[in-house]
C-alpha positions as a LaTeX table, in Angstrom:
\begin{tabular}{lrrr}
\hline
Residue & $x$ (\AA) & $y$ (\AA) & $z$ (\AA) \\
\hline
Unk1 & 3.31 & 23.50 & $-29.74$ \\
Unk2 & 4.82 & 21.10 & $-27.37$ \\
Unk3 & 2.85 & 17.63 & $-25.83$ \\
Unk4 & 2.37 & 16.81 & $-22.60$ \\
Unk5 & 2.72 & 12.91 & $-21.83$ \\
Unk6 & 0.22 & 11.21 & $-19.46$ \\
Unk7 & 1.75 & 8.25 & $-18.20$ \\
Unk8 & 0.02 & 5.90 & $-15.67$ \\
Unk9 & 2.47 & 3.08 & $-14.76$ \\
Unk10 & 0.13 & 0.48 & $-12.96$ \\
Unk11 & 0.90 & $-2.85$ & $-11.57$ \\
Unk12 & $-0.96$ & $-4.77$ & $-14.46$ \\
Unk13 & $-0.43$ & $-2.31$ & $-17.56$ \\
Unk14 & 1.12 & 0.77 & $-18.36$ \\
Unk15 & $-0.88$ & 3.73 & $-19.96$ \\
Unk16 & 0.07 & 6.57 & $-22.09$ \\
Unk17 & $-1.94$ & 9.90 & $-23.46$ \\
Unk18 & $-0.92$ & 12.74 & $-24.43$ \\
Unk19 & $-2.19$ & 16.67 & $-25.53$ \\
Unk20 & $-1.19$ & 19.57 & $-26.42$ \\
Unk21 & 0.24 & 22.19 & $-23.82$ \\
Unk22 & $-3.06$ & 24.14 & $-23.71$ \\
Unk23 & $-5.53$ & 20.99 & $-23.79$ \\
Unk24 & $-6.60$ & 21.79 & $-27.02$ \\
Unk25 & $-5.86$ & 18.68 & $-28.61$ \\
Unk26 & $-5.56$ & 15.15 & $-27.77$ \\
Unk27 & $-3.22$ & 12.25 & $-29.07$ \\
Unk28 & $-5.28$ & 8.53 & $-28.90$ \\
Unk29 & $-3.93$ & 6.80 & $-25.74$ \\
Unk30 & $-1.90$ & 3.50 & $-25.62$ \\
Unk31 & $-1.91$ & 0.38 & $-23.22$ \\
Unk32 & 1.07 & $-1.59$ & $-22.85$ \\
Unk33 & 2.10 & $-4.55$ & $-20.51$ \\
Unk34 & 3.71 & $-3.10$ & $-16.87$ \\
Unk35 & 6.90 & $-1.65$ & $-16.76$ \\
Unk36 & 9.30 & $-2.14$ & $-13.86$ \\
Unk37 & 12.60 & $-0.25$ & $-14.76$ \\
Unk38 & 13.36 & 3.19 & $-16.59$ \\
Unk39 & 14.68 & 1.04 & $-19.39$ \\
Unk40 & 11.44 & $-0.12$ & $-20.30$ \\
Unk41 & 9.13 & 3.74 & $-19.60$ \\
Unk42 & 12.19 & 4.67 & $-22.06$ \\
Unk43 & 11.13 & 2.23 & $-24.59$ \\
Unk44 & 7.40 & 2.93 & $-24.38$ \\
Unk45 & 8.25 & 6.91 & $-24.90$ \\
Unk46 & 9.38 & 5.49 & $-27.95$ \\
Unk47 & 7.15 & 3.32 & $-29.35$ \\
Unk48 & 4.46 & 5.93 & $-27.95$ \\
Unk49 & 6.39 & 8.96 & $-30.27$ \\
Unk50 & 7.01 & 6.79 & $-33.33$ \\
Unk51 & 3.11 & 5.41 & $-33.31$ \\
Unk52 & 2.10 & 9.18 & $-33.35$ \\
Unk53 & 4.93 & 10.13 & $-36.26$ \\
Unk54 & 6.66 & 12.14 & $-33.10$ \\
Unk55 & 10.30 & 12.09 & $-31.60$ \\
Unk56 & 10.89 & 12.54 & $-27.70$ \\
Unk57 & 11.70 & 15.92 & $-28.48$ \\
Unk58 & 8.35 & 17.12 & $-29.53$ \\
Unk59 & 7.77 & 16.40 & $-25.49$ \\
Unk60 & 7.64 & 19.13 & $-22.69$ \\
Unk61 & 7.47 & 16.91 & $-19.79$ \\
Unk62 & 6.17 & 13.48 & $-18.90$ \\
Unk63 & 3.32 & 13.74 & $-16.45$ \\
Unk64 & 3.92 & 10.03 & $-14.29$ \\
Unk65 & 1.14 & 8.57 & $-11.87$ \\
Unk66 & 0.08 & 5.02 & $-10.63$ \\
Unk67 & 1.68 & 2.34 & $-8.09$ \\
Unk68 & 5.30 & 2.08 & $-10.11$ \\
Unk69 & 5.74 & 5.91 & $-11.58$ \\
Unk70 & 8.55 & 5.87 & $-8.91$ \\
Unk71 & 10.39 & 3.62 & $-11.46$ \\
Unk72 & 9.94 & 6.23 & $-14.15$ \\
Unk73 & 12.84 & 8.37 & $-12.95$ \\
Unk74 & 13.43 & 11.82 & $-12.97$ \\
Unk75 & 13.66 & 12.07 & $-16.67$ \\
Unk76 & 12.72 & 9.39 & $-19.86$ \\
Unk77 & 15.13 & 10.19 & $-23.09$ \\
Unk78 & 15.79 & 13.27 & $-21.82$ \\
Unk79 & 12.49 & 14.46 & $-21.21$ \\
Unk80 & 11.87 & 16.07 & $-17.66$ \\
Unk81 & 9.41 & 13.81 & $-15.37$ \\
Unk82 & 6.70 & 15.49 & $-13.27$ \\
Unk83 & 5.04 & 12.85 & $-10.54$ \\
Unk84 & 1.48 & 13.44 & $-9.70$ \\
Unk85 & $-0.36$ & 12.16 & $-6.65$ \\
Unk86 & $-2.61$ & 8.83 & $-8.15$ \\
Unk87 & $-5.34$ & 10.01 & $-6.24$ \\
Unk88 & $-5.81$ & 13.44 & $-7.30$ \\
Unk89 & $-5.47$ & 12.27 & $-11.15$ \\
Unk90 & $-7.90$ & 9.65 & $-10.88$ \\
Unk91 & $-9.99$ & 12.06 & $-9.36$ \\
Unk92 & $-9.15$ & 14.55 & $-11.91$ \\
Unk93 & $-10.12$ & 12.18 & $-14.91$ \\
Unk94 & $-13.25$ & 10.98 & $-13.43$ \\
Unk95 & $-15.11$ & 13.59 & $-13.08$ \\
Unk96 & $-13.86$ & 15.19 & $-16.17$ \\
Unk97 & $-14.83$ & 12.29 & $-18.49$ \\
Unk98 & $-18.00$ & 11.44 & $-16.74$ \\
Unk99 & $-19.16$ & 15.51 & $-16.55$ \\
Unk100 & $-19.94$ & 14.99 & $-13.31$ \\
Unk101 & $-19.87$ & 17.46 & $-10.03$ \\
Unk102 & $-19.00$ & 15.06 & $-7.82$ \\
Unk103 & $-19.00$ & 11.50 & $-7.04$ \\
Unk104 & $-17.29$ & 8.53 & $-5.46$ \\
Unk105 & $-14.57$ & 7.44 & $-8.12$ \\
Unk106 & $-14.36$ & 3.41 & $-8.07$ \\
Unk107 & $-11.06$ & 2.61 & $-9.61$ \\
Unk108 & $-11.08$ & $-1.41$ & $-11.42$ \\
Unk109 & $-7.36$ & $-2.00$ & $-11.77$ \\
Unk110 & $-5.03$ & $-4.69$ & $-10.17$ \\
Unk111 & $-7.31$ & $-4.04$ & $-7.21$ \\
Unk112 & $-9.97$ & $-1.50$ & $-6.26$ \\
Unk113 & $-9.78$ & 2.23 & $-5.17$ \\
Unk114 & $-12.86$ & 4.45 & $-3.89$ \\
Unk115 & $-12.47$ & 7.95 & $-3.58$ \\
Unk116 & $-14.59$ & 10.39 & $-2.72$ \\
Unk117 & $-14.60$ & 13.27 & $-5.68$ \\
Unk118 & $-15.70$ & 16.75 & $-5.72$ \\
Unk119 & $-14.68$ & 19.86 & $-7.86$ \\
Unk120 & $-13.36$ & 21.92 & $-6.36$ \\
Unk121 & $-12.12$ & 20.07 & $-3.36$ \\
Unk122 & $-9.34$ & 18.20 & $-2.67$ \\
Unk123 & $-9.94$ & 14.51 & $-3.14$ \\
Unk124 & $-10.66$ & 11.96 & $-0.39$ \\
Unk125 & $-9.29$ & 8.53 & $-0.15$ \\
Unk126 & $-12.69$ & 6.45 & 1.36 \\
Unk127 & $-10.97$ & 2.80 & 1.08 \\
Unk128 & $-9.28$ & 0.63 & $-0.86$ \\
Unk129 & $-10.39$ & $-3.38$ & $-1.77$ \\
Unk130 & $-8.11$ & $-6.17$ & $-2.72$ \\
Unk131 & $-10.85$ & $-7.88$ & $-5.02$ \\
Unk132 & $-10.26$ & $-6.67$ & $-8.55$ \\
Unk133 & $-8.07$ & $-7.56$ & $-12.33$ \\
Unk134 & $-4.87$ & $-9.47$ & $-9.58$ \\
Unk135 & $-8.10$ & $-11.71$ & $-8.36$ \\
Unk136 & $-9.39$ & $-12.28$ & $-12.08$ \\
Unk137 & $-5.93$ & $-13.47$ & $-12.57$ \\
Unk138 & $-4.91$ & $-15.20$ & $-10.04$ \\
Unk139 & $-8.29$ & $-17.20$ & $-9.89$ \\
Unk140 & $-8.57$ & $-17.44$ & $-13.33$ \\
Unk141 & $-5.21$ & $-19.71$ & $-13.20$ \\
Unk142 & $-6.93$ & $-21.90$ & $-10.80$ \\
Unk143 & $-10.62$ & $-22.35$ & $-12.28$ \\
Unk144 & $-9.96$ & $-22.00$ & $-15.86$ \\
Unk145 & $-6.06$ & $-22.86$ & $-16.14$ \\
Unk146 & $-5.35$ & $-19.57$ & $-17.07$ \\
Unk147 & $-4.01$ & $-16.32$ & $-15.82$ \\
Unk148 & $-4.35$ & $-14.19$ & $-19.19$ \\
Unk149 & $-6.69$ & $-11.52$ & $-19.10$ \\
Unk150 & $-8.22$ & $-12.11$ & $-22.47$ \\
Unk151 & $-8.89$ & $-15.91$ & $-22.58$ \\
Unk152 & $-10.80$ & $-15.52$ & $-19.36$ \\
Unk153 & $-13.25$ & $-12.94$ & $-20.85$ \\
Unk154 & $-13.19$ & $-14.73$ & $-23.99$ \\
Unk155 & $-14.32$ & $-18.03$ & $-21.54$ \\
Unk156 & $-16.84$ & $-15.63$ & $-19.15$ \\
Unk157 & $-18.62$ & $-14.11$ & $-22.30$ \\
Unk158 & $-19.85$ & $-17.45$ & $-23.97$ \\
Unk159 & $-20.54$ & $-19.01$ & $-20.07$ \\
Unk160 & $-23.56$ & $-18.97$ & $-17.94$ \\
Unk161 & $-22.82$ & $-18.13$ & $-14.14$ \\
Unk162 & $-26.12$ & $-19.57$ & $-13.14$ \\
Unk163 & $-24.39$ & $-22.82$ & $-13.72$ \\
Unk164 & $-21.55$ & $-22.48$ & $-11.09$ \\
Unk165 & $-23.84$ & $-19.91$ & $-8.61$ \\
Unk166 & $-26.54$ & $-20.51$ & $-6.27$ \\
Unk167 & $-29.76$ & $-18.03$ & $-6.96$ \\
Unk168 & $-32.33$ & $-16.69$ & $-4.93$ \\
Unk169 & $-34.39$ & $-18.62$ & $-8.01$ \\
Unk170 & $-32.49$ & $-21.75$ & $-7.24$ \\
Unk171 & $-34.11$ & $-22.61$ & $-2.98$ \\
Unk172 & $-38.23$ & $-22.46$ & $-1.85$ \\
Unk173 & $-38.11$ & $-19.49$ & $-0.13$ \\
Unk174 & $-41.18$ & $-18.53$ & 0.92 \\
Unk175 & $-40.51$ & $-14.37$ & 0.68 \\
Unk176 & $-38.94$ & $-15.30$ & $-2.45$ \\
Unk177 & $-41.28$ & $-12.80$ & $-3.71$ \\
Unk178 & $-39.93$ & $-9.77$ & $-2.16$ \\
Unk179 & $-36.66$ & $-10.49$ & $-3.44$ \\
Unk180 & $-35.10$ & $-9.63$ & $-7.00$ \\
Unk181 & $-34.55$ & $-13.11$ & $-8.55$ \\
Unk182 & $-31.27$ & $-11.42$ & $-10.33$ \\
Unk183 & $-29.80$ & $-11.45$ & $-6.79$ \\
Unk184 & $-26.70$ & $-14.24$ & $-6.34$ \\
Unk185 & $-27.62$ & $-16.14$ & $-2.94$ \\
Unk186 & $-24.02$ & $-17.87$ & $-3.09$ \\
Unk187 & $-21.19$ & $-16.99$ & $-5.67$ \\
Unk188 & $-19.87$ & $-20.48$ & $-6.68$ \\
Unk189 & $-22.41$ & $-22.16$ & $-4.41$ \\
Unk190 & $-22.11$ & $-24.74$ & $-7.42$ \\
Unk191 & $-18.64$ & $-25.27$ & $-7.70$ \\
Unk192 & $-18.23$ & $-29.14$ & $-5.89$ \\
Unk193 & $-16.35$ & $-31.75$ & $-7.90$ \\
Unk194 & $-20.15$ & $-33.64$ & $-8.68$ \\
Unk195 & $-21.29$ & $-30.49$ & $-9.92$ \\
Unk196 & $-19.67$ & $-30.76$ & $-13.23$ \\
Unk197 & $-19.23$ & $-26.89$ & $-13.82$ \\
Unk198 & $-17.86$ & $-26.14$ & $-17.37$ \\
Unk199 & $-14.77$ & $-23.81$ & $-17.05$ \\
Unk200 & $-16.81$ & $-21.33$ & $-19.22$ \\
Unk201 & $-19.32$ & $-21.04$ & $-16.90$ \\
Unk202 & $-16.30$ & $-20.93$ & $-13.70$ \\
Unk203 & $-15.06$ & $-17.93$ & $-15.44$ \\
Unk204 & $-18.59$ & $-16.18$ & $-15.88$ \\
Unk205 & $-18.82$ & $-16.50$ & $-12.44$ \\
Unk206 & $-15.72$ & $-15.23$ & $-11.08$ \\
Unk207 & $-16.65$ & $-12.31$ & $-13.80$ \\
Unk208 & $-19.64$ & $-11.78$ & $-11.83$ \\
Unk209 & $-18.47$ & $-12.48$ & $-8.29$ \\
Unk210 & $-15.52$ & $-9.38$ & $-8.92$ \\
Unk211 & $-18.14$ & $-6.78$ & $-9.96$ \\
Unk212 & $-20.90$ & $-8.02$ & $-7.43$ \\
Unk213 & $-18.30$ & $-7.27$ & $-4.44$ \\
Unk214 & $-17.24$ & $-4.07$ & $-6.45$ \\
Unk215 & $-20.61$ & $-2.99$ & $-6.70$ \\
Unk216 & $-21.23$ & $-3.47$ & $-3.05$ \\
Unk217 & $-18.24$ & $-1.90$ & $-1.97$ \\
Unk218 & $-19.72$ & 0.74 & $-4.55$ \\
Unk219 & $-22.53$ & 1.26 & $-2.38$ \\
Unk220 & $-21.08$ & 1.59 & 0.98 \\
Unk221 & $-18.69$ & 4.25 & $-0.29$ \\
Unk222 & $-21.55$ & 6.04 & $-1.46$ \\
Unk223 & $-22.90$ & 5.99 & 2.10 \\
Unk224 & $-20.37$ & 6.73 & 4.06 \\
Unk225 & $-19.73$ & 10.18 & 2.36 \\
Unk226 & $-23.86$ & 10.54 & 1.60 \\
Unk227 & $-23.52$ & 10.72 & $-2.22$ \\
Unk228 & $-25.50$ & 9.22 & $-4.88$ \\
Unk229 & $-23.15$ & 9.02 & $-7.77$ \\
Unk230 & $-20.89$ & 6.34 & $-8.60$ \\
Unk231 & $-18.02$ & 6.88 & $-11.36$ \\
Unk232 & $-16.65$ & 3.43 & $-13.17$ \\
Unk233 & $-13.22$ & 3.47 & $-14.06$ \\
Unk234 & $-10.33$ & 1.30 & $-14.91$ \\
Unk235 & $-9.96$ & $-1.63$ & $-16.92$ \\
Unk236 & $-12.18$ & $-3.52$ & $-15.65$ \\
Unk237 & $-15.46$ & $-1.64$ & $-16.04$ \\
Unk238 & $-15.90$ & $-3.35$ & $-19.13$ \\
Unk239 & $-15.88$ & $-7.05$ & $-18.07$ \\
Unk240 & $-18.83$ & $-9.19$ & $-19.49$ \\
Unk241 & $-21.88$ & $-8.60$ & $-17.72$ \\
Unk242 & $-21.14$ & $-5.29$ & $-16.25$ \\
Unk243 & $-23.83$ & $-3.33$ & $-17.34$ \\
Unk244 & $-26.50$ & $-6.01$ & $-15.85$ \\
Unk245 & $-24.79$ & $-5.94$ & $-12.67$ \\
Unk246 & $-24.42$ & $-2.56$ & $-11.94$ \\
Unk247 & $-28.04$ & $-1.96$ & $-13.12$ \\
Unk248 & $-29.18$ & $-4.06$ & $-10.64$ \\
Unk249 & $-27.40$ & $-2.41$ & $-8.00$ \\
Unk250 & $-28.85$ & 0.92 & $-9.12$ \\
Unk251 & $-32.38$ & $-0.55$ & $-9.11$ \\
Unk252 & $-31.45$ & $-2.15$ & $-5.69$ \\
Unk253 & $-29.66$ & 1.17 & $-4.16$ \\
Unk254 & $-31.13$ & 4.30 & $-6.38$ \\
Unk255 & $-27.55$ & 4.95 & $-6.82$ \\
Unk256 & $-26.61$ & 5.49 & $-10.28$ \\
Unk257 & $-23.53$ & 3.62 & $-11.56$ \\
Unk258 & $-22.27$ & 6.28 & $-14.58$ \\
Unk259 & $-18.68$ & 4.75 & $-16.52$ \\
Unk260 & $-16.70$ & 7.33 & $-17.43$ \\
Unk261 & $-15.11$ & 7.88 & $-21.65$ \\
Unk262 & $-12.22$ & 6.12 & $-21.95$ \\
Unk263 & $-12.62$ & 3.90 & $-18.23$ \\
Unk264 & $-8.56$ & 2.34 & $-18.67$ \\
Unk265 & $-7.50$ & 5.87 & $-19.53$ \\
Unk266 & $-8.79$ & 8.27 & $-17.03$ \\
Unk267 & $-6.03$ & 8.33 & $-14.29$ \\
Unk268 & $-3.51$ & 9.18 & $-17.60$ \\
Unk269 & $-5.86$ & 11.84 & $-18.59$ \\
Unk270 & $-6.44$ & 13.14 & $-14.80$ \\
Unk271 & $-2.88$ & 13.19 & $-14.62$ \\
Unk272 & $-2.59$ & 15.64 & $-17.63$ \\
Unk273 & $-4.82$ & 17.44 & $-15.89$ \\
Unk274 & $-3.24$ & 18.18 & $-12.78$ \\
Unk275 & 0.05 & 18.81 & $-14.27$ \\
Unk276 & $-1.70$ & 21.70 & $-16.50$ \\
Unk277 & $-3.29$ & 23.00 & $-12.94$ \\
Unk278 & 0.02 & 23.19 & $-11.31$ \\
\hline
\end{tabular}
């Protein structure tokens, strides 16, 4: 039996999965760095066929999604090319790997998606945020001196945020009672020249500043369509501290933050998906 090829060509990596024709069986999925021209998807087919002992030929069809599947072309080494809408594979993936019925779908890539997801229905687009792994980056180059995504989580995991933020623990309030002393009062509220901050502790807190605006965003998105799930997905779910954050915005909201199997593979996977539903 033939495979089907999930292939989700994002702006900051590419991702490939792919199954059997009738879903029965899966092939372990594969991140690579972004491709830009049909050249390159032709030469991660490859790689992707000769990893798995396969050739392009044991391929139906390539199933393409994300911001540069218009690059793919209409075939790769032969093999036809079927383009799915991003929106209803990361959808698709979400709620499959998360078993849920519905949810809003928050999407940590280059920058952030939130859709609204329900089986059954056709997805809804609720907004989109520009904070996300392009603002890790791009940041990273300026507090840290570095722009690759693995030395800054290498940095942010052995750092203390608390050193470069300002806490509710930090001022005399006088209600600081009422308030959870997890809660950041000012993301890099620390950050002057006099301050000193170690560029361990920078990177901690641009960790945490990313998924504390994520997780608010989170939170709106979950008003605004009056649901009470949240589904983590993309590459960034994982960051350092992500787990404490978002269970402090479930203890804050009563909204519960669920990460879906496989978080940098799930638009791939939803993308299998809908090309077996069409």
């Amino acid at each position: 039996m033939k495979m089907i090829l999930g292939l989700d060509a994002g702006s900051s990596s590419t991702k490939l999965m792919a199954m059997t024709e009738d879903g029965g069986k899966f092939i372990l999925p594969m991140r690579m760095e972004p491709m830009t021209t049909h050249k390159s998807f032709c030469a991660a087919l490859s790689r992707f066929a000769a990893d798995n002992a396969m050739t392009e030929e044991d391929f139906a069809y390539v199933a393409a999604t994300g911001s540069r599947a218009t690059c793919v072309g209409e075939e790769i080494l032969g093999v036809p090319v079927r383009r799915i809408n991003e929106i209803e594979a990361m959808s698709a993936g979400a709620l499959r790997f998360s078993a849920q019925e519905r949810g809003v779908v928050v999407n940590m890539g280059t920058g952030t998606a939130f859709v609204y997801a329900r089986r059954g229905q056709a997805p809804r687009h609720i907004f989109g945020s520009a904070v996300g792994g392009g603002t890790l980056m791009g940041l990273g180059s300026r507090l840290v001196g570095s722009s690759n995504y693995t030395e800054i989580l290498h940095l942010a995991s052995k750092g203390d945020r608390r050193h470069a933020d300002i806490g509710i623990t930090d001022l005399d309030l006088k209600d600081v009672e009422s308030l959870d002393p997890r809660l950041t009062l000012s993301n890099f509220g620390k950050l002057r020249p006099e301050d000193g901050v170690a560029e361990k502790d920078a990177a901690a807190a641009l960790v945490n500043l990313i998924l504390e605006v994520v997780g608010t965003e989170a939170m709106l998105a979950c008003r605004s369509v009056d649901c009470d799930t949240v589904i983590l997905t993309g590459t960034l779910v994982d960051l350092p501290g992500s787990r404490e954050v978002f269970d402090l915005f479930e203890d804050l909201s009563g909204i519960k933050f669920i990460k879906a199997g496989m978080p940098s593979f799930v638009t791939a996977a939803g993308a299998l998906l809908c090309a077996m539903e069409a």
